[in-house]
DRENTORKOL-3810 file (N, C-alpha, C; in nm, 4 decimals):
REM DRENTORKOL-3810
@n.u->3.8753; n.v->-6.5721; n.w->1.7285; ca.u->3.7902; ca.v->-6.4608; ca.w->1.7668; c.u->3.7802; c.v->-6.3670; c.w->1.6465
@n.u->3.6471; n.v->-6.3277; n.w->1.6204; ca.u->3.6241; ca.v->-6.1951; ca.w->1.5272; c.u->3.6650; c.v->-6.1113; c.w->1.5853
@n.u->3.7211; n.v->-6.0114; n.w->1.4855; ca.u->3.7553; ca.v->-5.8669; ca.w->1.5329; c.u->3.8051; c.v->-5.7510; c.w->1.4461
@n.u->3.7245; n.v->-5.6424; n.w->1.4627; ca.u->3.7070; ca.v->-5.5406; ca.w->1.3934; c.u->3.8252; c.v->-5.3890; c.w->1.4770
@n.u->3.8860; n.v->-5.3766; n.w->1.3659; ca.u->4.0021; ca.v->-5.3117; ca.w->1.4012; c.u->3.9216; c.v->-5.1435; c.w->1.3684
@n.u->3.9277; n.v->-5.0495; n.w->1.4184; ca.u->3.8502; ca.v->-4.8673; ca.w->1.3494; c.u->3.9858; c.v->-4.8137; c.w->1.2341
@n.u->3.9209; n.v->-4.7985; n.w->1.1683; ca.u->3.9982; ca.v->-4.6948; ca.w->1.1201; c.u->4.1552; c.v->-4.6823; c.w->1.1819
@n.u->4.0785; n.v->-4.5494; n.w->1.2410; ca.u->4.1734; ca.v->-4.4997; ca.w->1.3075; c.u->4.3142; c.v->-4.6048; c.w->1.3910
@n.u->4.2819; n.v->-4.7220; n.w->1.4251; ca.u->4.3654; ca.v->-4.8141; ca.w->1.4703; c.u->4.4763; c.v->-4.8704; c.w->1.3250
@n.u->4.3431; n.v->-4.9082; n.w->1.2081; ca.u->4.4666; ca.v->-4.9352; ca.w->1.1144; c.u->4.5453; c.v->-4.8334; c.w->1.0563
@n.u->4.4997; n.v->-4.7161; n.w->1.0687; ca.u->4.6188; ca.v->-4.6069; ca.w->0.9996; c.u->4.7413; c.v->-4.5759; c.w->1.1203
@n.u->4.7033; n.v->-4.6143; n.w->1.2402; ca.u->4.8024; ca.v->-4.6015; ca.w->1.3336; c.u->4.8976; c.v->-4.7096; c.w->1.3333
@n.u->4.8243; n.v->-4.8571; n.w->1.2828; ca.u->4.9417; ca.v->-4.9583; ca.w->1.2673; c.u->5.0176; c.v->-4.9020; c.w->1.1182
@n.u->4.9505; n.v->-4.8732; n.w->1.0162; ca.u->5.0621; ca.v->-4.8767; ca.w->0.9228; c.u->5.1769; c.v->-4.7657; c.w->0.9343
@n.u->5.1105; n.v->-4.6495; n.w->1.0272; ca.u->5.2176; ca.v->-4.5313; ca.w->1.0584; c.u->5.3342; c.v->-4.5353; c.w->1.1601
@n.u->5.2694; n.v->-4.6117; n.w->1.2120; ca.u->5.3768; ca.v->-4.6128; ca.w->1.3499; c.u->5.4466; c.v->-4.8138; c.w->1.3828
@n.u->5.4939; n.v->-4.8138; n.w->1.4456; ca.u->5.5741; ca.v->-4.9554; ca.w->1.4804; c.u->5.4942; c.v->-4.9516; c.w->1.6559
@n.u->5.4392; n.v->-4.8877; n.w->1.6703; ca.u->5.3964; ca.v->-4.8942; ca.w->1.8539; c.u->5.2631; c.v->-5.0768; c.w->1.8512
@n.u->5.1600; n.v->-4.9733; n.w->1.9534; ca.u->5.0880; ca.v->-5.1321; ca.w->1.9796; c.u->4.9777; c.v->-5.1916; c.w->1.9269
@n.u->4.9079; n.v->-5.0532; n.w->1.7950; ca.u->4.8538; ca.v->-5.0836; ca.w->1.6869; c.u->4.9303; c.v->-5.1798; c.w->1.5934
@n.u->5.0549; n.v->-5.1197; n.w->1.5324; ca.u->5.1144; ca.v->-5.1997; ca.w->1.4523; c.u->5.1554; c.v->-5.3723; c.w->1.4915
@n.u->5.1383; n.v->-5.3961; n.w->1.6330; ca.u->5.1317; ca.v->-5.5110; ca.w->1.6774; c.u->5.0104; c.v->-5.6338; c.w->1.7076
@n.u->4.9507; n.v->-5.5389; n.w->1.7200; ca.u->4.7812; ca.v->-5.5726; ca.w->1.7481; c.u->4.7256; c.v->-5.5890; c.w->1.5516
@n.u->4.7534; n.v->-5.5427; n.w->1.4627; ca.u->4.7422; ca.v->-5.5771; ca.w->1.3564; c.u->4.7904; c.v->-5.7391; c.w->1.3470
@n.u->4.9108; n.v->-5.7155; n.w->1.3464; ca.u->5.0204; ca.v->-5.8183; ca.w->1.2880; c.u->4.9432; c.v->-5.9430; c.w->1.3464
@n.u->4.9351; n.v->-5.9414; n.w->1.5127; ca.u->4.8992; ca.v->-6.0276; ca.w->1.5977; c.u->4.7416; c.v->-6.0973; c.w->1.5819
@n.u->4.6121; n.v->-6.0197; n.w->1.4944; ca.u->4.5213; ca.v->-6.0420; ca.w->1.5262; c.u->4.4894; c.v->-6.1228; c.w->1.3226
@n.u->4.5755; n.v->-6.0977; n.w->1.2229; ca.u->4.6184; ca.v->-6.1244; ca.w->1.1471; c.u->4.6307; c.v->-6.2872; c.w->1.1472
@n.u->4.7803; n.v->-6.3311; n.w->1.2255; ca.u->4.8019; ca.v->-6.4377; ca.w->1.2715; c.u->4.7057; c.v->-6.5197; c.w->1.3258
@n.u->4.6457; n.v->-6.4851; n.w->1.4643; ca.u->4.5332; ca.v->-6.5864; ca.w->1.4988; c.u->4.4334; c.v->-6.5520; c.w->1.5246
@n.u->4.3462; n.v->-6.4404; n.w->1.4667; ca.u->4.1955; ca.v->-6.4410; ca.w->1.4991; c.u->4.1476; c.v->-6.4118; c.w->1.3471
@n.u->3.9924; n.v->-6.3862; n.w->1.3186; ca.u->3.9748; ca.v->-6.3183; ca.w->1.1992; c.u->3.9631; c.v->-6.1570; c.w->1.2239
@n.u->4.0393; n.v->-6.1418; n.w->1.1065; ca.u->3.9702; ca.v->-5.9573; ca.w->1.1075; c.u->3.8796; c.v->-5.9722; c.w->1.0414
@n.u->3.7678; n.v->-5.8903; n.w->1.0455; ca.u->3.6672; ca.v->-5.8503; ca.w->0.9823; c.u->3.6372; c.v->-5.6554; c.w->0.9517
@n.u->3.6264; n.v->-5.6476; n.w->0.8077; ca.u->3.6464; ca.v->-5.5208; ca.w->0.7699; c.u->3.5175; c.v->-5.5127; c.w->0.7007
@n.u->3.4837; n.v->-5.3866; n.w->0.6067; ca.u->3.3741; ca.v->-5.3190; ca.w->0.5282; c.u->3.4486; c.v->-5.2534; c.w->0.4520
@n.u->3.3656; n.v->-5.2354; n.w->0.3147; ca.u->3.4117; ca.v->-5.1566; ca.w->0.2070; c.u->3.3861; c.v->-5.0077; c.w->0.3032
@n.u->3.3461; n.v->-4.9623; n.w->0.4031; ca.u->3.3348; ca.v->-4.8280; ca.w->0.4796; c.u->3.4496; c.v->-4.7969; c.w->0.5122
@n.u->3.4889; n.v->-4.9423; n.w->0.6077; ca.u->3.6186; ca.v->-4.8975; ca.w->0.6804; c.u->3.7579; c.v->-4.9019; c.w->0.5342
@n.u->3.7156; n.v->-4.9659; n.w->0.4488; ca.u->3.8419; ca.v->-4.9671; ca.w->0.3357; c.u->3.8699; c.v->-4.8634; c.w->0.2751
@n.u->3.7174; n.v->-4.8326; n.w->0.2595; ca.u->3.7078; ca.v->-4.6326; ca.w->0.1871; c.u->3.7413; c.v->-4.5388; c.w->0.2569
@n.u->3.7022; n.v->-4.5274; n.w->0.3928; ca.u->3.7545; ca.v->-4.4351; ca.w->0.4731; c.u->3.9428; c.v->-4.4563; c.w->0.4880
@n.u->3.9707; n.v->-4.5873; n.w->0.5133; ca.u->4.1238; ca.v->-4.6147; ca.w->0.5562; c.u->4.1643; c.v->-4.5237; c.w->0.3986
@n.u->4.1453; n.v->-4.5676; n.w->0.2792; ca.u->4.2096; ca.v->-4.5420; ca.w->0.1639; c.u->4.2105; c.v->-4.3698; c.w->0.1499
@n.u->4.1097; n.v->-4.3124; n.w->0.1633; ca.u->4.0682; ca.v->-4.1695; ca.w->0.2119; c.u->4.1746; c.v->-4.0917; c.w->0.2758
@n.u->4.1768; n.v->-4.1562; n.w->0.4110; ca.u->4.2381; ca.v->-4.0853; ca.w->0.5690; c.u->4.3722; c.v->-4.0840; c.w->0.4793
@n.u->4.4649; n.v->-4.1731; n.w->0.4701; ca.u->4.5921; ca.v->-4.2299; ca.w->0.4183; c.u->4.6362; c.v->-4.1928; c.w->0.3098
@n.u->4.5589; n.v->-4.0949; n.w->0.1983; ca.u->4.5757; ca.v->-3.9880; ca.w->0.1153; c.u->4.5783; c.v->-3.8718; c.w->0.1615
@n.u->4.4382; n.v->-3.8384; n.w->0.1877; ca.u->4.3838; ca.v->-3.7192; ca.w->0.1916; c.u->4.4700; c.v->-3.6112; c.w->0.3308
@n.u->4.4648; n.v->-3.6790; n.w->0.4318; ca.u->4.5294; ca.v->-3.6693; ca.w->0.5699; c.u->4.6455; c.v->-3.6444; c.w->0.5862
@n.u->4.7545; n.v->-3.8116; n.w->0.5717; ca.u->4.8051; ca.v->-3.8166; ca.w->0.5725; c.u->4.9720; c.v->-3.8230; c.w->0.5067
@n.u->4.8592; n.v->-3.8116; n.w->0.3410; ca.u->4.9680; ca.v->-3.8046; ca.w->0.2062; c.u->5.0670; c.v->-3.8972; c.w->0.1774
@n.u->4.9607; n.v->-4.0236; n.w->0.2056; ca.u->5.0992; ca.v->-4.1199; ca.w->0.1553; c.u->5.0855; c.v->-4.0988; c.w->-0.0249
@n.u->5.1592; n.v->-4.1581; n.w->-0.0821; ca.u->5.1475; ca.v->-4.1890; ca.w->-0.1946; c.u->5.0405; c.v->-4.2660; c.w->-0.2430
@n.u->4.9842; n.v->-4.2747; n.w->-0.3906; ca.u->4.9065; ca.v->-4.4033; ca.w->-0.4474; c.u->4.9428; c.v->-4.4991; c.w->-0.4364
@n.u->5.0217; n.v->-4.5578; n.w->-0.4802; ca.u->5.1222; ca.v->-4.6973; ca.w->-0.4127; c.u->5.1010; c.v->-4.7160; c.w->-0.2730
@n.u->5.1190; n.v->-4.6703; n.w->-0.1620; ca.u->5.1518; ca.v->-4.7074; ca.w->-0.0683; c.u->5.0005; c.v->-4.7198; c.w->0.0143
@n.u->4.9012; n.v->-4.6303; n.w->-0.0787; ca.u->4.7945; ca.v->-4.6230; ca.w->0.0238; c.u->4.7223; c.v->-4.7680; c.w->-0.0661
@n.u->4.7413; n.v->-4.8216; n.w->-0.1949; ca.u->4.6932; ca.v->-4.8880; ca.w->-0.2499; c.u->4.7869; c.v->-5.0498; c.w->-0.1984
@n.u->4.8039; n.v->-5.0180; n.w->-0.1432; ca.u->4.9454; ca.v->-5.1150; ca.w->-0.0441; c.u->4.8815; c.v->-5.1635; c.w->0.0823
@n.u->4.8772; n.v->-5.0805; n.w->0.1673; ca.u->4.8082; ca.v->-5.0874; ca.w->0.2529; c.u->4.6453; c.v->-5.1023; c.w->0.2508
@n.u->4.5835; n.v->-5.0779; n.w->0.2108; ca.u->4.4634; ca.v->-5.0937; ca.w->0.1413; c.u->4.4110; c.v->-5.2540; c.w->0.1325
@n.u->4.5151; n.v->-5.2805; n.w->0.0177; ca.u->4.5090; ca.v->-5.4227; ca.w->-0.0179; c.u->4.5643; c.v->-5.5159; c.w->0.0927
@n.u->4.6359; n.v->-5.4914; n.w->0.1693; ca.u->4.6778; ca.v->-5.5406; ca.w->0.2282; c.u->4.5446; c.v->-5.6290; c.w->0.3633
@n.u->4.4951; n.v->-5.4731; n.w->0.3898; ca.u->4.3748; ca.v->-5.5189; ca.w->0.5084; c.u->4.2290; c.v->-5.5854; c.w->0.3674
@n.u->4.2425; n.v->-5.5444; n.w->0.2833; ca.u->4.0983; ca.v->-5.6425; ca.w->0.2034; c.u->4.1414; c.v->-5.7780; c.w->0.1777
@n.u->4.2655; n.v->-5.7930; n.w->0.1123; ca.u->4.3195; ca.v->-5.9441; ca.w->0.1500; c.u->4.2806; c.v->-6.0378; c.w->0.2657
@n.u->4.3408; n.v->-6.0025; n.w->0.3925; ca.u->4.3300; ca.v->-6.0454; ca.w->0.4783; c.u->4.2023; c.v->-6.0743; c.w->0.5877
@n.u->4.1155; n.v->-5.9454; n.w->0.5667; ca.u->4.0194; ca.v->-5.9561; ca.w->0.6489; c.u->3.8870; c.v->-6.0369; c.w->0.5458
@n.u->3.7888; n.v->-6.0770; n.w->0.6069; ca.u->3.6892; ca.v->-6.1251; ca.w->0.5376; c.u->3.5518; c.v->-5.9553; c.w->0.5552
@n.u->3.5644; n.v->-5.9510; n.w->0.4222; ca.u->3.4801; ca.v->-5.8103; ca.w->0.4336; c.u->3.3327; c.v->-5.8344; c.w->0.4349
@n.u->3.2596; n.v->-5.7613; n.w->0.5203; ca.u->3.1271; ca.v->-5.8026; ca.w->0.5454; c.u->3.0195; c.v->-5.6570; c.w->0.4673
@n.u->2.9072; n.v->-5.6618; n.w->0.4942; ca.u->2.8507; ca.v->-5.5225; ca.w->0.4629; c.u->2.7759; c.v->-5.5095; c.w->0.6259
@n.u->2.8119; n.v->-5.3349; n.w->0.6819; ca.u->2.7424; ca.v->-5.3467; ca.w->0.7621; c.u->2.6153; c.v->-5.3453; c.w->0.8167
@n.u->2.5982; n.v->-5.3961; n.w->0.9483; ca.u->2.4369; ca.v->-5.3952; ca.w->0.9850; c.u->2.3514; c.v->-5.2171; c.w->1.0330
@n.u->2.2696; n.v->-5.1997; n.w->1.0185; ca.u->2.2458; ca.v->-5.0719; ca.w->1.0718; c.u->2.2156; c.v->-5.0852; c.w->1.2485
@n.u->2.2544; n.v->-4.9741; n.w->1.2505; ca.u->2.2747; ca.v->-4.9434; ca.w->1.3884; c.u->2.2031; c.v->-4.8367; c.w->1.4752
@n.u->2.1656; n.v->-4.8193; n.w->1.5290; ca.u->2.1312; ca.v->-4.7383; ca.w->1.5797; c.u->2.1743; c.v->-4.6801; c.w->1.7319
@n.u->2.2523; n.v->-4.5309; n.w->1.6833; ca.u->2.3066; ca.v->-4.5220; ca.w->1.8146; c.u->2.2852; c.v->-4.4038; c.w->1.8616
@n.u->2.3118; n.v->-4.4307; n.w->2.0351; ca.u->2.2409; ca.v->-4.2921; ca.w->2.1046; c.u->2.3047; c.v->-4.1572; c.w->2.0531
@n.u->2.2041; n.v->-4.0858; n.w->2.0641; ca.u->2.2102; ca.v->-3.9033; ca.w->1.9767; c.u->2.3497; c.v->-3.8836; c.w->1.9990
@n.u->2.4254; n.v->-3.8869; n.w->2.1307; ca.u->2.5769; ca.v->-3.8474; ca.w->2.1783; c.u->2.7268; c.v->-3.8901; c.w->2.0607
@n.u->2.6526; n.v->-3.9881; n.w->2.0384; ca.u->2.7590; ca.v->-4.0763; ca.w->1.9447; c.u->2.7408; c.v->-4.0053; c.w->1.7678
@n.u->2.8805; n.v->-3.9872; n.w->1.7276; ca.u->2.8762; ca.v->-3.9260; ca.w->1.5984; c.u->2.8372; c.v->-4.0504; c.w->1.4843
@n.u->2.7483; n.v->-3.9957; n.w->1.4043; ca.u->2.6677; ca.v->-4.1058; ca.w->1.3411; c.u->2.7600; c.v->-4.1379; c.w->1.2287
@n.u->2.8765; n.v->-4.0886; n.w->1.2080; ca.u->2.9611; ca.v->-4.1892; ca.w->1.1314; c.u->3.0385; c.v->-4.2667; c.w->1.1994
@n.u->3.0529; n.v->-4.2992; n.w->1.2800; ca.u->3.0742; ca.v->-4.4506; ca.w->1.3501; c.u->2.9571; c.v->-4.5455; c.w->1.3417
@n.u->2.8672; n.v->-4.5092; n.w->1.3283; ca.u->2.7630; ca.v->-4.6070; ca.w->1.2863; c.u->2.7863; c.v->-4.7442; c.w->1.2162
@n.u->2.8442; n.v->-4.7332; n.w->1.0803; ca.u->2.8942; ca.v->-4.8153; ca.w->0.9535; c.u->2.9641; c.v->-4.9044; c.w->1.0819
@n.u->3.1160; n.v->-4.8148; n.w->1.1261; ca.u->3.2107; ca.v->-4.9238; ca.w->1.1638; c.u->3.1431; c.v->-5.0021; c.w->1.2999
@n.u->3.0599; n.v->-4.9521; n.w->1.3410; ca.u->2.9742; ca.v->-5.0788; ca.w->1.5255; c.u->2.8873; c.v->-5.1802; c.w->1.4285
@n.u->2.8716; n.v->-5.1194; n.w->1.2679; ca.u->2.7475; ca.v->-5.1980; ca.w->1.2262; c.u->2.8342; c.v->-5.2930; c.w->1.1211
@n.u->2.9372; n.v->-5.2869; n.w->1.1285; ca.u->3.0800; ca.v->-5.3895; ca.w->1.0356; c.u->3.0736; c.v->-5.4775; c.w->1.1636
@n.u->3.0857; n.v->-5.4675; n.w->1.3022; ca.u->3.1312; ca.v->-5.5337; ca.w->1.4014; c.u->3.0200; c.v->-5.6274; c.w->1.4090
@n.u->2.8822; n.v->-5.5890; n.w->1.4208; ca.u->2.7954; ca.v->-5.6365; ca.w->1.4413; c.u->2.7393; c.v->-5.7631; c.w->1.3200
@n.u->2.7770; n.v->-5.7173; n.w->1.2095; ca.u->2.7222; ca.v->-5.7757; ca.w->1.0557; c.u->2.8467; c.v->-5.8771; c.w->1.0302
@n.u->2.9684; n.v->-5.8581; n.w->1.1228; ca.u->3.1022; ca.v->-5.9760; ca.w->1.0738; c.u->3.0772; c.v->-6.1069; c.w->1.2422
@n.u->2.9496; n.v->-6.0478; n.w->1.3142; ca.u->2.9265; ca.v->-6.1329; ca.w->1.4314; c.u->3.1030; c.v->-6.1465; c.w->1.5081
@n.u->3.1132; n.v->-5.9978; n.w->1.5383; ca.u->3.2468; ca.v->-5.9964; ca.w->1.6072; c.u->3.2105; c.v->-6.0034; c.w->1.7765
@n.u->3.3383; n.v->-6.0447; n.w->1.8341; ca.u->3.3701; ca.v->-6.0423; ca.w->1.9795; c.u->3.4129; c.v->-5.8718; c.w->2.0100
@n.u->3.4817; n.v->-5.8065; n.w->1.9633; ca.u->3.4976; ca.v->-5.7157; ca.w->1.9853; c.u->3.5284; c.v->-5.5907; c.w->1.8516
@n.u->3.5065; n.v->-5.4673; n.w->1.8589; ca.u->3.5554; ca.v->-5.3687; ca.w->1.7885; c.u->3.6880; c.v->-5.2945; c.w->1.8486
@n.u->3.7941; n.v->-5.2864; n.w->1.8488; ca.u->3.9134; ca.v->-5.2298; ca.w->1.9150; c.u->3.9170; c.v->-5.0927; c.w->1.7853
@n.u->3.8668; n.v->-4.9652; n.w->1.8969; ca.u->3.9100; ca.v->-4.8084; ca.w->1.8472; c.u->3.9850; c.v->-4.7372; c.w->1.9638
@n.u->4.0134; n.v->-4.6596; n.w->1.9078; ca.u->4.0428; ca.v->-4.5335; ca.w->1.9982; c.u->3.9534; c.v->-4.4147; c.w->2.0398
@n.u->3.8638; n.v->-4.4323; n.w->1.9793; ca.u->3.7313; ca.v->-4.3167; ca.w->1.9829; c.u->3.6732; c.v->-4.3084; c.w->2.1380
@n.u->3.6742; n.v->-4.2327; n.w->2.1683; ca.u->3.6782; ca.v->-4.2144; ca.w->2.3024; c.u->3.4774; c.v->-4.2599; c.w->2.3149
@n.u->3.4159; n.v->-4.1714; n.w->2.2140; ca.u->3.2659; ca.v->-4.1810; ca.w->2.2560; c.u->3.1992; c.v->-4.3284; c.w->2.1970
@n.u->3.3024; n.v->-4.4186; n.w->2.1038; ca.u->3.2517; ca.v->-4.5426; ca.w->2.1225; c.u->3.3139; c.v->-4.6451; c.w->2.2284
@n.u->3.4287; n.v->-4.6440; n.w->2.3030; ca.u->3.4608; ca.v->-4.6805; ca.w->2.4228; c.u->3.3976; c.v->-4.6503; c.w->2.5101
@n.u->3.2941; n.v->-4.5519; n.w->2.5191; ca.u->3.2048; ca.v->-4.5313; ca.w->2.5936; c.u->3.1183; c.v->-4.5666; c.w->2.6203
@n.u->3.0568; n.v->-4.6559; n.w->2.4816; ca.u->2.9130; ca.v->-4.7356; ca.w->2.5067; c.u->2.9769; c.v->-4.9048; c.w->2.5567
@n.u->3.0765; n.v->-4.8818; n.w->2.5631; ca.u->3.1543; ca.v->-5.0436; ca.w->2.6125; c.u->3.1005; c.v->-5.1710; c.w->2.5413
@n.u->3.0224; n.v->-5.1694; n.w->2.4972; ca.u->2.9173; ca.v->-5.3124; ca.w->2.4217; c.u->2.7969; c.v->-5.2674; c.w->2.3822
@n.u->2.7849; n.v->-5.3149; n.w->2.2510; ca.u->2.6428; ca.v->-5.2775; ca.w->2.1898; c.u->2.5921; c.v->-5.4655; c.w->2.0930
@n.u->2.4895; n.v->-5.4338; n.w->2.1060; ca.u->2.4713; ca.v->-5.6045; ca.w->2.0377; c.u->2.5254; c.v->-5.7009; c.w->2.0611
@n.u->2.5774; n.v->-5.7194; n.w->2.1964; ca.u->2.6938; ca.v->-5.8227; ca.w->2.1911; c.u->2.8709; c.v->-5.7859; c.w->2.1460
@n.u->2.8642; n.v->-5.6536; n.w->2.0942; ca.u->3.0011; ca.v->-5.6418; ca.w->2.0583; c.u->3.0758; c.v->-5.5635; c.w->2.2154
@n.u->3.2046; n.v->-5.6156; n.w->2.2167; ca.u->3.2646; ca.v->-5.5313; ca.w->2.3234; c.u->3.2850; c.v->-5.4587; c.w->2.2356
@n.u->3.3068; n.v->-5.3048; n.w->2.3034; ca.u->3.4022; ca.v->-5.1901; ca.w->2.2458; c.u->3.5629; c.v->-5.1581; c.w->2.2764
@n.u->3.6751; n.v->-5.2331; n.w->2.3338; ca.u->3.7572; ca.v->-5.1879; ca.w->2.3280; c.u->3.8718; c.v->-5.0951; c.w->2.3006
@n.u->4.0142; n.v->-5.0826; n.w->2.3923; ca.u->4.1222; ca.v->-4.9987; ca.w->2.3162; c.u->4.1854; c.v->-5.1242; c.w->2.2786
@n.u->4.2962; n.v->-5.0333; n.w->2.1898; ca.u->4.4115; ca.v->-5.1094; ca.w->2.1480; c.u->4.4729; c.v->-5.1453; c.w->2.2442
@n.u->4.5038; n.v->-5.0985; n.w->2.3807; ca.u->4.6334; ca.v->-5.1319; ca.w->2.4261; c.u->4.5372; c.v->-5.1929; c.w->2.5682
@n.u->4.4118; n.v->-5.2487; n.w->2.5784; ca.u->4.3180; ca.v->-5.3647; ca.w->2.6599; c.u->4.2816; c.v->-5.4891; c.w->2.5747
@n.u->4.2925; n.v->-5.5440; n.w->2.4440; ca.u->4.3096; ca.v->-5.6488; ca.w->2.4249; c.u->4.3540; c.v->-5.7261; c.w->2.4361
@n.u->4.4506; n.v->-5.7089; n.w->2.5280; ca.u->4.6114; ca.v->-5.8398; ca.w->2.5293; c.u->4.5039; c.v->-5.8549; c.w->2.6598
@n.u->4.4007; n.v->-5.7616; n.w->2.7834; ca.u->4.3676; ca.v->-5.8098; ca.w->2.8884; c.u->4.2070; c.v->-5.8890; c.w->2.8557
@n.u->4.1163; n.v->-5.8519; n.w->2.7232; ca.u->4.0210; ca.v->-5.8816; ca.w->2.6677; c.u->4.0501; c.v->-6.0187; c.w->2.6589
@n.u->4.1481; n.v->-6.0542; n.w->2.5436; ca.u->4.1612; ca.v->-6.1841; ca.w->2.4995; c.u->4.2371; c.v->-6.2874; c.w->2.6054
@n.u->4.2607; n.v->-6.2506; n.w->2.6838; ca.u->4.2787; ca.v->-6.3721; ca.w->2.8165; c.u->4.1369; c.v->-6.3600; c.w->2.8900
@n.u->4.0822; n.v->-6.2745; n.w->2.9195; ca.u->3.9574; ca.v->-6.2994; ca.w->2.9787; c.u->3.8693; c.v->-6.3828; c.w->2.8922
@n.u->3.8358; n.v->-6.3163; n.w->2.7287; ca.u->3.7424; ca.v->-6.4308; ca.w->2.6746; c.u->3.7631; c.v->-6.5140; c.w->2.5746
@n.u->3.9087; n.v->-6.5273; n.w->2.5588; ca.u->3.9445; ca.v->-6.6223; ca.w->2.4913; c.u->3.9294; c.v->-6.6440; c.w->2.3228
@n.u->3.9855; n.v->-6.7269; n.w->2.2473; ca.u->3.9627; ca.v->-6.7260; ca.w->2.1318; c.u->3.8202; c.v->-6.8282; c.w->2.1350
@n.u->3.7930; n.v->-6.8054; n.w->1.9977; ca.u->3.6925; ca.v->-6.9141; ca.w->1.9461; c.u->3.7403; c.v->-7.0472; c.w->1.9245
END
């Protein structure tokens, strides 16, 4: 299964040991991630600017998700007025890597539940996502 992790999900796996940091590890192992130089710039950004890791560590982590994921460029999107138009990039990474799902925490893109075919998921409803639709 494709799948597009937000932001906000990968700075929560590299910060914390909870069910981001598992849902990384796990989706790593057997599905593809699919990322954007958006979501890499923003992750590298948040993880300085925010959160003050070090150069090393944000260049660590960084590399870590461009390694692994197959990086796409995203598709444009167009989304209703309600939705903050920088989420745009990351529904249009989901859409342009032909993912099964986007897993955020963003409350107002969990809200549109599916756009193009993409589900919108949380982190902690994929373990019930991926028994319902299965891998590829």
């Amino acid at each position: 299964m494709r799948v597009v992790l937000d932001t906000n999900v990968l700075i929560a796996a590299f910060l914390t040991q909870g069910t981001c940091h598992e849902l990384l590890e796990y989706i790593i192992r057997n599905h593809s991630l699919i990322a954007s130089t958006f979501i890499l710039d923003e992750l590298k950004d948040r993880l300085s600017s925010k959160f003050h890791l070090t150069r090393e560590e944000v260049h660590e982590a960084v590399g870590l998700i461009a390694e692994r994921a197959e990086v796409v460029r995203p598709a444009k999107v167009n989304l209703p007025v309600a939705i903050d138009p920088d989420d745009s990039p990351v529904l249009g990474t989901a859409i342009a890597g032909q993912c099964r799902c986007l897993v955020t925490g963003d409350k107002e893109l969990l809200s549109l539940k599916t756009v193009e075919g993409v589900y919108i998921i949380s982190p902690s409803s994929f373990w019930r996502f991926e028994d319902s639709y299965g891998a590829d």
